[in-house]
N, C-alpha and C positions, 0 to 999 in steps of 0.2 A: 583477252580482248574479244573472242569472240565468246557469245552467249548463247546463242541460238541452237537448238537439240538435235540437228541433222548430222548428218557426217562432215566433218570438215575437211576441208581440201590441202591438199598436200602443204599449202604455202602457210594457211592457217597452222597446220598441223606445229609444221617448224616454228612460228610466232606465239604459241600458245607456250610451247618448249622452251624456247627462248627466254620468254618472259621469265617462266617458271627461277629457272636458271640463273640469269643474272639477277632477279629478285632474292634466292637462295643465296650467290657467292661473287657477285657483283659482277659489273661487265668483265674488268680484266682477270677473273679468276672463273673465264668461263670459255673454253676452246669451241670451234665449231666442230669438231670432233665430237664431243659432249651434244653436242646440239643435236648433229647428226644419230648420233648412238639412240639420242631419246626419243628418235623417229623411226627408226630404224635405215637411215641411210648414210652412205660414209660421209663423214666430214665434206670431203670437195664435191662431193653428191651438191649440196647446199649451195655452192654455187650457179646452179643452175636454177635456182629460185630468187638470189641473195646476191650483192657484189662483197659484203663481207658482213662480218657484223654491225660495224657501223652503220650499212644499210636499214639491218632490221631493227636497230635499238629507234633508229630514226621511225621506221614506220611502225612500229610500237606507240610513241609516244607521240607522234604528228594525230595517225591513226584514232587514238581512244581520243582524241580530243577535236579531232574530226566526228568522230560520232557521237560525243556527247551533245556535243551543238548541235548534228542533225537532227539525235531525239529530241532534245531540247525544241529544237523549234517548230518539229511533227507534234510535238506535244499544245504548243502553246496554236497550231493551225488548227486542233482537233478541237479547243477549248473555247475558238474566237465564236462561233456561234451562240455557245450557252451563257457564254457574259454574267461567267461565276470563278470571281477573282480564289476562293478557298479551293474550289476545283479545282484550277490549275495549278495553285498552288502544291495539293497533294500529287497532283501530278507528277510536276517536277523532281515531289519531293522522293516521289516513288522511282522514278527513273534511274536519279541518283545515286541511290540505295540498292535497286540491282546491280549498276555498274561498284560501287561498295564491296558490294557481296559477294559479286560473281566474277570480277577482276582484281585481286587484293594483288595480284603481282605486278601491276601496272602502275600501283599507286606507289609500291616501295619504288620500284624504278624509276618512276618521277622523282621523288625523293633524293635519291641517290646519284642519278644517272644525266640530267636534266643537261647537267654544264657538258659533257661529255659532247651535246648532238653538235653539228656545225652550224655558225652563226646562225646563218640563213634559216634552219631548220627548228633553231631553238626560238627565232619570231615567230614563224608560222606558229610554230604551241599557242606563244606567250599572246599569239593573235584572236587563235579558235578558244584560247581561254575565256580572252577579256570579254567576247562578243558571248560566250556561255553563260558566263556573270550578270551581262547586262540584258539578259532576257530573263533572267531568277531575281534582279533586281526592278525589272519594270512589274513582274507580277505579284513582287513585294508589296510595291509603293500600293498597289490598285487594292490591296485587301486590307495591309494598314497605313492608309492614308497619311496619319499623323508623323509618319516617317520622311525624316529629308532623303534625298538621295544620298549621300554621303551614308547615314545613320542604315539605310538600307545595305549598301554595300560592300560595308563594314559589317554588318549581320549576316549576309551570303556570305563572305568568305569564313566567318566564324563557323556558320553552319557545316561548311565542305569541310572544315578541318576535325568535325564533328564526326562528321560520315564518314571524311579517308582514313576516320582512328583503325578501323577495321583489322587491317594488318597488326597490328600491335597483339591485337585479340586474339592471334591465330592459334594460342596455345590448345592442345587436347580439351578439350572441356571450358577452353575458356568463354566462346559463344554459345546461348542455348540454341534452339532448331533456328533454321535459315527462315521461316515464317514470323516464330517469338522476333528473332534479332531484328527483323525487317521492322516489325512493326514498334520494338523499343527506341528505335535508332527514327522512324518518321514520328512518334510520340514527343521526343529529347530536339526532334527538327524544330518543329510547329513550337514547342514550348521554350526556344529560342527566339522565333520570331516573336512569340507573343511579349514574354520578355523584355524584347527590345521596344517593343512600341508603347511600352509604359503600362 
């Protein structure tokens, strides 16, 4: 969940761990004991971060999709000036693709884990998603125009499922360098949408 090259703080630390973990052996095959150990603090240590696991599966998954919308729409504020719909496009497309790359435990645990959060918890996702969508779907339509909404929408979430292949790929050798893959994987994006727009 987290990307960025500093030191990460203690709460990250355990959420990076977490992730890891229930991606690895799924939430109920994963103790906060385990959780603890791969931080180096005990098990009920974590409570003083966490009200339990549940907590953190929730802000895991609330989390990365809270920040995919906030890139997402840093992205699309940084692009309103140059009023060049393929920019923002690769933008997007590029943002994606980090999160892709550099979070592949987040994506199984979507997968996996999703029906697990509490009601409440699993709208907010299903909220920060739809509104992620529909900023990758307005900067669709703007570059291929010929696309209905529907036909665009339809194309973004083809594309994500593109991108979240990631985890599958995880084998030794199965991806080439984290540059080649980035750039295969925004190549395979674009030639999706072009694709679709006829």
């Amino acid at each position: 969940m987290v990307t960025r090259t500093d030191a990460l703080t203690r709460r990250e630390q355990i959420l990076k761990e977490a992730a890891r973990l229930f991606a690895e052996r799924g939430f109920h095959g994963v103790g906060v004991d385990e959780i603890g150990a791969a931080v180096g603090i005990s098990g009920p240590g974590l409570y003083r971060h966490f009200a339990g696991k549940d907590a953190m599966l929730a802000e895991l998954l609330v989390g990365i999709s809270g920040q995919l919308l906030t890139g997402g729409r840093r992205r699309v504020e940084e692009s309103a000036a140059a009023d060049d719909p393929a920019a923002l496009l690769d933008s997007l497309i590029e943002g994606h693709i980090d999160f892709a790359l550099d979070d592949r435990p987040l994506i199984t645990l979507h997968d996996r884990e999703l029906d697990r959060l509490r009601e409440s918890d699993r709208k907010l996702v299903r909220q920060l998603q739809r509104q992620y969508v529909e900023l990758w779907v307005d900067a669709v339509r703007a570059q291929y125009t010929a696309l209905t909404e529907t036909e665009a929408r339809a194309t973004v979430h083809a594309v994500f499922g593109l991108l979240n292949s990631t985890p599958r790929l995880s084998r030794p050798g199965a991806l080439p360098s984290r540059a080649a893959t980035a750039d295969l994987l925004h190549r395979l994006a674009r030639g999706a949408f072009a694709a679709a727009s006829g």
